[in-house]
C-alpha positions in Angstrom: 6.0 6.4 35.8 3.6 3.4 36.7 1.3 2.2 34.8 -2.0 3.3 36.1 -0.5 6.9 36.1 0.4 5.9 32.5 -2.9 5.4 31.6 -4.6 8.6 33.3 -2.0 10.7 31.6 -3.1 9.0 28.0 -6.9 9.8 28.9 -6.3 13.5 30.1 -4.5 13.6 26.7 -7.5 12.2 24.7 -10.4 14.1 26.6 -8.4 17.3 26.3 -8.2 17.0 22.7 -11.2 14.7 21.8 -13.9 15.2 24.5 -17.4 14.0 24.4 -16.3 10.5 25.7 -17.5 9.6 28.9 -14.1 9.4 31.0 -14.4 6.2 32.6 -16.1 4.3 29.6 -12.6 5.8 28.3 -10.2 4.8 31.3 -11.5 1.2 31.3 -10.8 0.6 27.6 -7.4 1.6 27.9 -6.7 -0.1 31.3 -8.6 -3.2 29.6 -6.1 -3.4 26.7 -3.2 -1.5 28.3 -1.2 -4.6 29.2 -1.5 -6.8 25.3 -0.1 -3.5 24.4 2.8 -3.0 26.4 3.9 -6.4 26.1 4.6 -5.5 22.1 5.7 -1.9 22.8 8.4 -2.7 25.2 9.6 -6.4 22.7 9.7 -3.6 19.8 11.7 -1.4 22.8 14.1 -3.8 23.5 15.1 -4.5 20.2 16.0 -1.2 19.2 19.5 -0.7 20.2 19.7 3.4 21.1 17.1 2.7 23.5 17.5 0.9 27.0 16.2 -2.3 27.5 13.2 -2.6 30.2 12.3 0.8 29.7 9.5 3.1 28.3 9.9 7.0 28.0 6.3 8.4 27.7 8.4 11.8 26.9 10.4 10.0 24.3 8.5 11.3 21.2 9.3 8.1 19.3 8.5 5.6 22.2 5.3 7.7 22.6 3.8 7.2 19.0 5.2 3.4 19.1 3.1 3.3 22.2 0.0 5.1 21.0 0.1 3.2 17.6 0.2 -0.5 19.7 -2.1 0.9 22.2 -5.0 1.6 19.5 -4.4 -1.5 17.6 -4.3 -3.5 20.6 -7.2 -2.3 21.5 -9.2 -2.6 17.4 -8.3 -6.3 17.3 -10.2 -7.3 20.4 -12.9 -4.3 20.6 -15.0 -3.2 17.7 -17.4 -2.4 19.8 -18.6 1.4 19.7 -16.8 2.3 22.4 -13.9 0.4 21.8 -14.0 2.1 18.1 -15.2 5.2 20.2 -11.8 5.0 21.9 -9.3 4.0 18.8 -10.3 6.8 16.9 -9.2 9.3 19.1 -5.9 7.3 20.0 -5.1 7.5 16.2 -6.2 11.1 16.1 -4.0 11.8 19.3 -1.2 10.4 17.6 -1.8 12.5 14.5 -1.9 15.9 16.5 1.4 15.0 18.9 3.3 13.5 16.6 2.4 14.4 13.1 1.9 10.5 12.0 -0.8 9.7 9.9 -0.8 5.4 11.4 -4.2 4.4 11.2 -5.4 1.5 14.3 -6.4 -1.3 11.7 -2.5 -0.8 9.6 -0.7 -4.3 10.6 2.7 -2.9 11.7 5.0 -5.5 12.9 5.8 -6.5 15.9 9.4 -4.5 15.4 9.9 -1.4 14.0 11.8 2.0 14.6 10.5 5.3 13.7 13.4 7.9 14.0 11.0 11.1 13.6 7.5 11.0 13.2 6.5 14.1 11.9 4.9 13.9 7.8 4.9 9.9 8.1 2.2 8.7 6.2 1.1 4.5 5.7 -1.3 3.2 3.9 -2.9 -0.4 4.7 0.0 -2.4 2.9 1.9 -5.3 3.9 5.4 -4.6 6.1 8.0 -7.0 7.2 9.3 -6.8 10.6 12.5 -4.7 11.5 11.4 -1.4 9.4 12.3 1.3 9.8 10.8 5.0 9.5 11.9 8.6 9.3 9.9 11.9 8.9 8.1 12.9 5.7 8.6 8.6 4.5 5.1 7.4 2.8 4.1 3.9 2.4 0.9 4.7 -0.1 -1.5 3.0 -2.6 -2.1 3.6 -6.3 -5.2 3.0 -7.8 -6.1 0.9 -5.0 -3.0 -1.2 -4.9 -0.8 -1.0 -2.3 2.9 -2.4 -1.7 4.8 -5.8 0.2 7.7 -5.0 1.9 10.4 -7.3 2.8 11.7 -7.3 6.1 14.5 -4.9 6.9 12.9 -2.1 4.7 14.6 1.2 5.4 12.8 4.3 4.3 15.1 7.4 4.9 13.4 10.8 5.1 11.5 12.1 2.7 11.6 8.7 0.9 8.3 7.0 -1.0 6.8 3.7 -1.7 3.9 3.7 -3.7 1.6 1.8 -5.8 2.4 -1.9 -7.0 6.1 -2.7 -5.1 7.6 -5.7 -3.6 10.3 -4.6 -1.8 12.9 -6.9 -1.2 14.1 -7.5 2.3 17.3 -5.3 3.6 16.4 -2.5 0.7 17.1 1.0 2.0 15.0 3.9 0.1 17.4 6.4 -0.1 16.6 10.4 1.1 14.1 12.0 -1.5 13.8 8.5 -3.6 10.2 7.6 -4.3 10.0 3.9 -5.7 6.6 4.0 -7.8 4.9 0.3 -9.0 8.7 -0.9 -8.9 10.4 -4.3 -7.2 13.4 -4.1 -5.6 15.8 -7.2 -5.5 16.9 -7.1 -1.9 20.1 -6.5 0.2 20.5 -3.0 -1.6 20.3 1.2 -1.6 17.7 2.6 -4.0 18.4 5.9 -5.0 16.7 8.4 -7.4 18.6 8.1 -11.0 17.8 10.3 -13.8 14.7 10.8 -16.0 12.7 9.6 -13.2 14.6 6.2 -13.4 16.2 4.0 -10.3 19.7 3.7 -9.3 19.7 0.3 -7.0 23.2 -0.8 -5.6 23.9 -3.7 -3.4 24.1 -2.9 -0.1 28.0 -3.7 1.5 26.8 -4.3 4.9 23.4 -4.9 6.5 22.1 -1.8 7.3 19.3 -2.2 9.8 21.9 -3.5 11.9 23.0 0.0 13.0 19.1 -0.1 14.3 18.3 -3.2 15.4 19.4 -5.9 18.2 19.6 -8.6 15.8 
């Protein structure tokens, strides 16, 4: 699909959901923006390995979110103008309603990162290395105003939780259902939920986010 149909089929999306936006206050936002973000959606693209190189699926759920995530932040970093914020806010409320992500446009993702499935995904404003990685029902969340580092590498499998006062040490996977609460981890390991609310971590035997990653 080229770009400029791209970009009408991302407005008929918005105004369909979100109207009351003058569409082409709307259209030249996006078309303004639509190349900075791109440029990081397809780097991110190209260095995830189940996905072709060179190539953006706008019906690739995954791709899509990625898209609408760098789109709206892309867009916040050079336009806080009301119609710029006019704009973001319904590109971060798109995203919530298509794709079940909760990734506000001001949250500093980096430049690469994989989200398997979207849906439930929920991150705070915290700090996140590059190559993380995402799957459905993961949180990233503050407590009592504090909010966690990650390392690079962080894997959070689904269902898995990072809250409150963390430094997660790069290459540490969060195992299915483990929820690491104002805990560090050491780095190049599996966290997994022990017993009486108590951590299991293990070093990792391989690098994990290489099954993910062009590295």
């Amino acid at each position: 699909m080229a770009h400029e149909q791209v970009i009408a089929y991302t407005c008929q999306q918005v105004a369909t959901f979100f109207p009351g936006m003058e569409a082409a206050a709307l259209e030249r936002v996006i078309a303004t923006h639509w190349d900075t973000a791109m440029a990081r959606l397809q780097r991110c693209i190209d260095q995830v390995k189940m996905w072709p190189q060179g190539q953006f699926n706008h019906l690739n759920s995954s791709q899509y979110c990625q898209y609408l995530y760098f789109l709206s932040n892309s867009i916040w970093r050079e336009d806080r103008s009301e119609e710029g914020l006019g704009v973001v806010t319904r590109l971060f409320l798109l995203n919530k309603a298509l794709n079940g992500i909760d990734l506000f446009y001001e949250i500093d993702l980096p430049e690469v990162f994989f989200i398997g499935h979207s849906v439930g995904i929920v991150l705070a404003k915290a700090t996140y290395g590059s190559h993380l990685v995402l799957y459905q029902n993961s949180t990233v969340g503050k407590n009592h105003g504090v909010a966690p580092v990650l390392g690079d590498g962080v894997i959070l499998y689904p269902n898995s939780a990072i809250v409150g006062r963390c430094r997660i040490g790069a290459n540490t996977a969060v195992s299915q259902g483990t929820g690491v609460i104002n805990r560090d981890t050491p780095g190049d390991c599996m966290v997994f939920a022990g017993t009486a609310g108590a951590l299991a971590i293990k070093p990792s035997k391989r690098l994990l986010i290489a099954d993910f990653f062009r590295l």
